[in-house]
C-alpha positions as CSV (number, residue, x, y, z in Angstrom):
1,X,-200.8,-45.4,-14.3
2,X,-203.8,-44.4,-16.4
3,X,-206.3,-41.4,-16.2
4,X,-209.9,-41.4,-15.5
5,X,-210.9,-39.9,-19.0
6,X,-209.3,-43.1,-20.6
7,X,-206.1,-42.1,-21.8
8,X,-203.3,-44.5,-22.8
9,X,-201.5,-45.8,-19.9
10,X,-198.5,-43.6,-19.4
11,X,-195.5,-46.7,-19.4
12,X,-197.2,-47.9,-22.7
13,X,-197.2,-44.2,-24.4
14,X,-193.0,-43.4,-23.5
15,X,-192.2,-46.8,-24.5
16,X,-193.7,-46.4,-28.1
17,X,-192.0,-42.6,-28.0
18,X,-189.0,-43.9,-27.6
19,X,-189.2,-46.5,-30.2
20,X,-189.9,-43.6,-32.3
21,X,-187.1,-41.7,-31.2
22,X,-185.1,-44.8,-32.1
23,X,-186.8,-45.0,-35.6
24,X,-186.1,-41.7,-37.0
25,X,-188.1,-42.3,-40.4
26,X,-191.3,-42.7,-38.4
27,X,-193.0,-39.3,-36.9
28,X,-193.0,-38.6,-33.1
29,X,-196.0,-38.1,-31.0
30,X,-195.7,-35.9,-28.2
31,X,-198.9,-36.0,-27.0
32,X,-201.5,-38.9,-25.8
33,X,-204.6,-39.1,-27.5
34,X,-208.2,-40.7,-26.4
35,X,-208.1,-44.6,-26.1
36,X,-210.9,-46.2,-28.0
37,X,-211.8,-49.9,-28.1
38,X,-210.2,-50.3,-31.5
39,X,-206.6,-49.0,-30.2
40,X,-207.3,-51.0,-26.8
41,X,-207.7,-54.0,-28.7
42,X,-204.4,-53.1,-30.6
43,X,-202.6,-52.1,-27.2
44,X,-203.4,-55.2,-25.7
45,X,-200.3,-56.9,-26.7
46,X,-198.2,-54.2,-25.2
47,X,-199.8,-54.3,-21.7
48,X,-197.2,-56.9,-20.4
49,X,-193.7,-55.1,-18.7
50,X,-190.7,-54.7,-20.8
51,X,-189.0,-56.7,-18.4
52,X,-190.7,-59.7,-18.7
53,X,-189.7,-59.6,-22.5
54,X,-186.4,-60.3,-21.4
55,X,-184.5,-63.4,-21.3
56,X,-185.0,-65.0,-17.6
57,X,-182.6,-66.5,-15.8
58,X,-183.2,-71.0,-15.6
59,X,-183.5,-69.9,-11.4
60,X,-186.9,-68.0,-12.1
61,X,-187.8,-70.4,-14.9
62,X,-186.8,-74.1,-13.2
63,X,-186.8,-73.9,-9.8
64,X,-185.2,-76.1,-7.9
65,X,-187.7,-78.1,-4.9
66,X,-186.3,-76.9,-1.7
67,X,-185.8,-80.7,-0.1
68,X,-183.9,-81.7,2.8
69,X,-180.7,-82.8,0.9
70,X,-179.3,-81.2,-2.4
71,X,-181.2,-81.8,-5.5
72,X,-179.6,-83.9,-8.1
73,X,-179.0,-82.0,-11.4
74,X,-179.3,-83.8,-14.6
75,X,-178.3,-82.2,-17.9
76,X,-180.0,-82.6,-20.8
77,X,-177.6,-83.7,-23.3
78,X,-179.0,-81.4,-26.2
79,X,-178.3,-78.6,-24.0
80,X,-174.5,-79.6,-24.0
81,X,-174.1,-78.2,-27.7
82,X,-172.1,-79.7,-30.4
83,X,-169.2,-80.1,-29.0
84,X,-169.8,-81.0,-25.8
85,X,-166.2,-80.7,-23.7
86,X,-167.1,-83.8,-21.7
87,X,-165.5,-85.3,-24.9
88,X,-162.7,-83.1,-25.7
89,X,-159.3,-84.7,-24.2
90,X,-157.2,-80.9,-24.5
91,X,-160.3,-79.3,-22.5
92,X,-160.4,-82.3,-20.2
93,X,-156.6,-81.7,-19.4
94,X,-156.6,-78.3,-19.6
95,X,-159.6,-78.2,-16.9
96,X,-157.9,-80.5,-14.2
97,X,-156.2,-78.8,-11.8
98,X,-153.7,-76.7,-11.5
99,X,-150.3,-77.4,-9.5
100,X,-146.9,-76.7,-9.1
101,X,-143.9,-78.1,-10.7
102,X,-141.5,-78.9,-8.5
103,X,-138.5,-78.1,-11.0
104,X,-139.3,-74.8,-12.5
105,X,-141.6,-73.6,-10.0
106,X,-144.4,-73.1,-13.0
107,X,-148.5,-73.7,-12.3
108,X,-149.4,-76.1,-14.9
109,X,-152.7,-78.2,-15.6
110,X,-151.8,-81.2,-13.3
111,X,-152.7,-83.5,-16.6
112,X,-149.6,-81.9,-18.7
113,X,-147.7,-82.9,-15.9
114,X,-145.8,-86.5,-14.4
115,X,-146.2,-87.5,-11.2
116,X,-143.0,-88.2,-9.7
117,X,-141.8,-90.3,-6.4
118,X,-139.6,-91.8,-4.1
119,X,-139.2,-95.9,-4.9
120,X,-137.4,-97.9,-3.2
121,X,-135.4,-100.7,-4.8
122,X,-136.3,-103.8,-3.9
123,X,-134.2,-105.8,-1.2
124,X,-132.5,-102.9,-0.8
125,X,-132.5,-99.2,1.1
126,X,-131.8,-97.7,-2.1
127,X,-134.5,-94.8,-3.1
128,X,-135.1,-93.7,-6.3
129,X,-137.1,-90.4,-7.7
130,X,-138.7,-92.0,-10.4
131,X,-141.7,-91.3,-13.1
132,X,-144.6,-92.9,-10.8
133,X,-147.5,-92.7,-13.6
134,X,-145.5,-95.0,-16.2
135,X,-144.8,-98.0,-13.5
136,X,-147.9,-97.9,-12.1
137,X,-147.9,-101.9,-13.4
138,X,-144.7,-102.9,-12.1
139,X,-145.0,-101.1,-9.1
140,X,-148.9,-103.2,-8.6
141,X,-146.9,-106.6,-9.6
142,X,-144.3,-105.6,-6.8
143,X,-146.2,-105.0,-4.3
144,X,-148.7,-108.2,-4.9
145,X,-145.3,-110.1,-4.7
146,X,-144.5,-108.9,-1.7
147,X,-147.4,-109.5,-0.1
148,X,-147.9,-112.9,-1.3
149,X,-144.5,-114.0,0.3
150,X,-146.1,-112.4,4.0
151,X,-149.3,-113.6,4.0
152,X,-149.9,-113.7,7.5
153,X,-147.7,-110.3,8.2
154,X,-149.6,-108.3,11.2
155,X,-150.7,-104.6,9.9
156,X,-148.6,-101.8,11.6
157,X,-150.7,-98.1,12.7
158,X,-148.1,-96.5,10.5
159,X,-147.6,-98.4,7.2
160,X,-143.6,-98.7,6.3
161,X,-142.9,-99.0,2.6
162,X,-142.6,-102.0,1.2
163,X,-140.1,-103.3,-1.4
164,X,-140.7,-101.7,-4.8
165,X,-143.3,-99.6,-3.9
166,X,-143.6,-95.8,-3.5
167,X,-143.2,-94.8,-0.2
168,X,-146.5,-93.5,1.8
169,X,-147.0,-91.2,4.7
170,X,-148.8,-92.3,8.0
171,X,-152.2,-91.7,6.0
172,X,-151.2,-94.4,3.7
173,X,-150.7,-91.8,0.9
174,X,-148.6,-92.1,-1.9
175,X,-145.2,-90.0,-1.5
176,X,-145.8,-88.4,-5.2
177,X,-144.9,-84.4,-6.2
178,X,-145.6,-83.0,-9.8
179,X,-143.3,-82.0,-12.3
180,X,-142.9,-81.2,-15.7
181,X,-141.7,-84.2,-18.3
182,X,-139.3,-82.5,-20.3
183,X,-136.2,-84.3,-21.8
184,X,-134.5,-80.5,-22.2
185,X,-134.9,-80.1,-18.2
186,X,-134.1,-84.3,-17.1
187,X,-130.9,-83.8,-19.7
188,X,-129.8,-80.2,-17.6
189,X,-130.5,-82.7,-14.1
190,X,-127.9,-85.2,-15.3
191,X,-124.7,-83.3,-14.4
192,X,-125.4,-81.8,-11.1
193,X,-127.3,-84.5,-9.6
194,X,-124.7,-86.5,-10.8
195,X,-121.3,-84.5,-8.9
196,X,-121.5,-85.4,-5.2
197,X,-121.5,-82.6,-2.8
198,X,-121.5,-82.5,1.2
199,X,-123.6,-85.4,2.9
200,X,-126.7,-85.1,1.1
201,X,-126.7,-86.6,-2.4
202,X,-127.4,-83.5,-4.5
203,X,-130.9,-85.7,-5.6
204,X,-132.0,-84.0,-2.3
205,X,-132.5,-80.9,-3.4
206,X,-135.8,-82.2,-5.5
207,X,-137.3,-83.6,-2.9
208,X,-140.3,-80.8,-1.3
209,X,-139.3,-79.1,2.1
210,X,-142.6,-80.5,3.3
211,X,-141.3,-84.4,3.2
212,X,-137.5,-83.6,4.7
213,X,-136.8,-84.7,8.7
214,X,-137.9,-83.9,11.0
215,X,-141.2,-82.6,10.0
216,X,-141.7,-84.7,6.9
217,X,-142.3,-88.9,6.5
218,X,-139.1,-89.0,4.8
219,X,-136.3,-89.9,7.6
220,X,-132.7,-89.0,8.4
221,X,-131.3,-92.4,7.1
222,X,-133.4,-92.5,3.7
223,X,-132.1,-89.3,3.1
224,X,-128.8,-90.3,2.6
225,X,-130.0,-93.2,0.3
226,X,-131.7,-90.9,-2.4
227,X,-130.2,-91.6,-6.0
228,X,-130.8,-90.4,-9.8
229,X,-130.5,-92.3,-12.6
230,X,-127.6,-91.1,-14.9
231,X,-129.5,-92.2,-18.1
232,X,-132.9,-90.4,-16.7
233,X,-134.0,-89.1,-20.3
234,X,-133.6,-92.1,-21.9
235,X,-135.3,-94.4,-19.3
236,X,-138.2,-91.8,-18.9
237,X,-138.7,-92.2,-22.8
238,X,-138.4,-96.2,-22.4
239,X,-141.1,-96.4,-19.7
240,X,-143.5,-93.6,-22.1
241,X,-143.2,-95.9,-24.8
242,X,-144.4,-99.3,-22.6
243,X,-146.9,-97.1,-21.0
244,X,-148.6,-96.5,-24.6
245,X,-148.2,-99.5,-25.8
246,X,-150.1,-100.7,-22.7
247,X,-152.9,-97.7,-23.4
248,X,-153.1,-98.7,-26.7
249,X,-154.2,-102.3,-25.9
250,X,-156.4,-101.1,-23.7
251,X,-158.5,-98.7,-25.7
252,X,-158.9,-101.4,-28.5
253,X,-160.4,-103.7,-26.0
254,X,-162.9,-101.5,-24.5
255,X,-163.4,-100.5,-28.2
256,X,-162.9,-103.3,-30.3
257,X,-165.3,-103.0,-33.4
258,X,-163.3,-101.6,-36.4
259,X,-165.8,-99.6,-38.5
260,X,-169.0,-99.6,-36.3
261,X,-171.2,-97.0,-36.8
262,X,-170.0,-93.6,-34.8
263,X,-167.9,-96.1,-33.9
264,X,-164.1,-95.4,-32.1
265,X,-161.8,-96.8,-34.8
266,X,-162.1,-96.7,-38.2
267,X,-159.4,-98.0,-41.1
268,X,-157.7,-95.2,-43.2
269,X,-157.9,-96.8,-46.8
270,X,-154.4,-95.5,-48.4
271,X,-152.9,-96.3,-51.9
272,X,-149.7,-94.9,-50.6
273,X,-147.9,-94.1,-47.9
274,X,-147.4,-90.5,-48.0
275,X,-149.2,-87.1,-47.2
276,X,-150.9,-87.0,-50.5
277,X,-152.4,-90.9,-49.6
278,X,-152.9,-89.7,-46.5
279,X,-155.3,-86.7,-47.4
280,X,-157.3,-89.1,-50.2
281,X,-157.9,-91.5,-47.8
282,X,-159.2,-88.9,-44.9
283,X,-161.3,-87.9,-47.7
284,X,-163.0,-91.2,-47.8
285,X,-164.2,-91.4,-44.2
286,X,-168.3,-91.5,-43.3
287,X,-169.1,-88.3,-40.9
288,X,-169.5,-89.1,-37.3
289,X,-170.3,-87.1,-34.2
290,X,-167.2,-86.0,-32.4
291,X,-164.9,-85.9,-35.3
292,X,-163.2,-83.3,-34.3
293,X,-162.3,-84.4,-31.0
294,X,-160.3,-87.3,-32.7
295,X,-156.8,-87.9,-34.4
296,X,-155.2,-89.8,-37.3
297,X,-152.7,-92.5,-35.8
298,X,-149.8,-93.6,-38.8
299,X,-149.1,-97.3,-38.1
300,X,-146.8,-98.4,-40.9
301,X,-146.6,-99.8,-44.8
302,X,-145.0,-102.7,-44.4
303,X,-147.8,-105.1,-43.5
304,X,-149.7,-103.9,-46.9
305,X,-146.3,-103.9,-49.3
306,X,-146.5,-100.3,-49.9
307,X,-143.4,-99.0,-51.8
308,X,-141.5,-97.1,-48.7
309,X,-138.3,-96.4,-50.0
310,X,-137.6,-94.0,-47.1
311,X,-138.9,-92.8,-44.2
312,X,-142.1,-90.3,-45.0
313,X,-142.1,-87.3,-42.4
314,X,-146.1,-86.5,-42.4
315,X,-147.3,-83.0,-40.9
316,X,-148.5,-82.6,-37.6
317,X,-152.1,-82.1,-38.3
318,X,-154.5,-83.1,-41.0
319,X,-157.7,-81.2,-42.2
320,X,-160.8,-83.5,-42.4
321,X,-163.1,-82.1,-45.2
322,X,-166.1,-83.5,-43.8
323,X,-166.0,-80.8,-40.9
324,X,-163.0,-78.2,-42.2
325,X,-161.2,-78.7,-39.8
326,X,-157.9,-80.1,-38.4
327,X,-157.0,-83.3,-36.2
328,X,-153.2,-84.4,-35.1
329,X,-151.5,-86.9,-36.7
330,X,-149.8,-89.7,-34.4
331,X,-147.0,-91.9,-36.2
332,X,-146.5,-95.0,-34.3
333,X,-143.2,-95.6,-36.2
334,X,-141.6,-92.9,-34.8
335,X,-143.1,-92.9,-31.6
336,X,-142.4,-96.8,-30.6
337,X,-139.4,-99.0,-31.4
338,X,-139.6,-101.5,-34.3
339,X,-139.8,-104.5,-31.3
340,X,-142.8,-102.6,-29.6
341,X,-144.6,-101.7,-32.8
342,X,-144.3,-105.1,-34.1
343,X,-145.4,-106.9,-30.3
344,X,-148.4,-104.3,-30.8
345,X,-149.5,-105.4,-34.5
346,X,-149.7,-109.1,-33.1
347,X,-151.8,-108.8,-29.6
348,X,-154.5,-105.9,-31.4
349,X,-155.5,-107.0,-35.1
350,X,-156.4,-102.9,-35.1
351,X,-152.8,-102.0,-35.9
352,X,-152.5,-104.3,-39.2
353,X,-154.0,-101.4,-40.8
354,X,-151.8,-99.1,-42.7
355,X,-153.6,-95.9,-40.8
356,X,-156.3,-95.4,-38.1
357,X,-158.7,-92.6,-37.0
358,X,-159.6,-92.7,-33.6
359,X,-162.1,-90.4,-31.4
360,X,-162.4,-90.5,-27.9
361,X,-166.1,-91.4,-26.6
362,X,-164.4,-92.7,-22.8
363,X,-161.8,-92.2,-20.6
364,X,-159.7,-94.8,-21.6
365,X,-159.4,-93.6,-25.3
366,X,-158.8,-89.7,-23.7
367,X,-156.1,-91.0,-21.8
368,X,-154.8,-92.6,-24.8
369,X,-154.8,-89.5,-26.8
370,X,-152.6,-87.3,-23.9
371,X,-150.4,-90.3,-24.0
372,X,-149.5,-90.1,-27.6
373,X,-149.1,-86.3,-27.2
374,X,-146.9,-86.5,-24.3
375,X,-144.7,-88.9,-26.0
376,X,-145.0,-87.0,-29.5
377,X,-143.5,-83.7,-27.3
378,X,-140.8,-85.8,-25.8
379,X,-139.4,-87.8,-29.2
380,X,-139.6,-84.2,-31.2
381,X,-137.7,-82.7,-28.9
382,X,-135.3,-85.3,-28.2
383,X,-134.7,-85.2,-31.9
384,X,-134.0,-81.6,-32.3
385,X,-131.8,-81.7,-29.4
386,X,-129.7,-84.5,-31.2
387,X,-129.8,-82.5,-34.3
388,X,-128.3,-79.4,-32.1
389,X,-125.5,-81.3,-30.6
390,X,-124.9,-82.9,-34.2
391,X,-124.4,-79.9,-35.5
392,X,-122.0,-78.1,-33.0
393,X,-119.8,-81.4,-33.4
């Protein structure tokens, strides 16, 4: 709004009062004054809106072209920030989705979690609830047997499972339920689903209400040929260990330059294997982008005659100076069995190195790093356990 006799505009004259109001040291003017060309020259700058001094949403400022199908949106990757969580394995897992463990009835990221199923033992009826995601090789090698002894089998409507396989529904889905891979939880499994009780075995009891007879894939007759392992525990932390072994291999094939510029493996140069060697040689690494999404993995000093008198217990985390912060420490020592960690130092020349820090740049090294922190939660608290029952003995 602005008079006839040239008076300044009345939206421009209450937003500089309030400024002033705002600004105590500077006086107030209560009243509007002539315009003359030297203040409407200084004015000019304050003719646009407040509002279009504020931030604007990217809807007003990129539009999207209203096409007949949906527009595909590429990212800038400056716009993803340092850190960009495409890259970060713990907000990868933490991000995937959320489900429901079967045992304790908790919501969990579906990534902390094991896929469980029913397999059935070959030549036999036998089914087994077994740790799906670490025999996903065997059960592959199974089934390509299998099929290679029926070549010219005729395909059913509803597929039957076949010997040493997990069992599928109609849909040709895999028979799978999610639950947490604790040892404390498999060890408090052992005894009940171990002390037979009415018709059912008691192994029933894990299996979802949604896969039971008659509504269910899972029939009257497999029912009764459910079992459990008695040494669970142990054979879950047997397959873990094959399964990184097998990640291990992987990742340094995709990724098999040692050294390479922002590179995914570099050697840890240690004079000794101990924390303080440990620290002097993280010093010692060149900066690269994604450090901190990485992790220090411990392979051993015998292969460089380091004086090891006895075993060195490092921390669980290590501060890199370069970006003052902290990365975990893996030891492959305590981790794998002396056979496994010896097999591994032979296929990949990676693990002749007395120490290794690794950062994930593709899904095969991010699955690698929730691998070694799987197992890392299952050995420490298989070894405090053991500790416990030493103890009360």
């Amino acid at each position: 709004m602005q008079c006839a006799n040239h008076k300044i505009p009345y939206g421009i004259w209450r937003l500089r009062v309030f400024r002033q109001v705002l600004n105590t040291s500077q006086p107030i003017q209560t009243t509007r004054s002539f315009s003359s060309s030297a203040s409407k020259n200084q004015n000019e700058d304050n003719t646009r809106p407040p509002s279009q001094n504020l931030p604007q949403s990217p809807f007003v400022t990129h539009p999207r072209r209203l096409t007949g199908r949906k527009a595909e949106i590429k990212r800038d990757p400056k716009d993803e920030g340092p850190e960009p969580l495409s890259k970060n394995p713990w907000a990868q897992a933490l991000a995937s989705p959320v489900r429901t463990c079967a045992l304790t009835g908790a919501r969990i990221p579906r990534s902390l979690m094991g896929e469980w199923g029913l397999v059935r033992k070959p030549n036999t009826e036998e089914l087994f609830i077994l740790p799906v995601d670490y025999l996903k090789d065997s059960l592959k090698k199974a089934s390509a047997t299998s099929e290679a002894r029926t070549p010219n089998a005729t395909p059913t409507p509803t597929p039957q499972p076949v010997s040493g396989s997990v069992m599928k529904t109609k849909s040709n889905r895999n028979l799978v339920y999610h639950m947490t891979n604790l040892i404390s939880s498999l060890r408090a499994l052992v005894e009940p689903l171990g002390t037979q009780r009415g018709r059912r075995p008691p192994v029933f009891r894990l299996v979802p209400f949604r896969w039971k007879h008659p509504q269910g894939p899972v029939t009257k007759r497999e029912e009764g040929h459910m079992n459990w392992l008695d040494d669970m525990p142990q054979y879950v932390l047997r397959r873990m260990r094959r399964d990184l072994s097998t990640r291990l291999v992987n990742a340094c094939q995709k990724s098999n330059l040692l050294g390479a510029a922002n590179g995914v493996w570099n050697a840890i140069e240690m004079k000794e294997y101990s924390h303080s060697g440990l620290l002097e040689g993280v010093e010692k690494l060149a900066p690269i982008d994604g450090m901190e999404n990485g992790a220090v993995i411990l392979v051993g000093a015998s292969q460089h005659g380091m004086d090891q008198k006895s075993h060195v217990e490092f921390p669980d985390s290590v501060e890199l100076p370069q970006i003052q912060r902290g990365v975990p420490v893996f030891d492959l020592s305590v981790l794998l069995s002396e056979p496994e960690l010896v097999e591994l130092r032979e296929k990949v020349p990676h693990f002749q190195q007395t120490a290794l820090f690794f950062r994930p740049n593709n899904k095969a090294v991010m699955d690698l790093m929730m691998s070694l922190w799987k197992l890392k939660r299952y050995s420490t608290e298989d070894r405090e356990m053991e500790r416990l029952m030493k103890m009360k003995r």
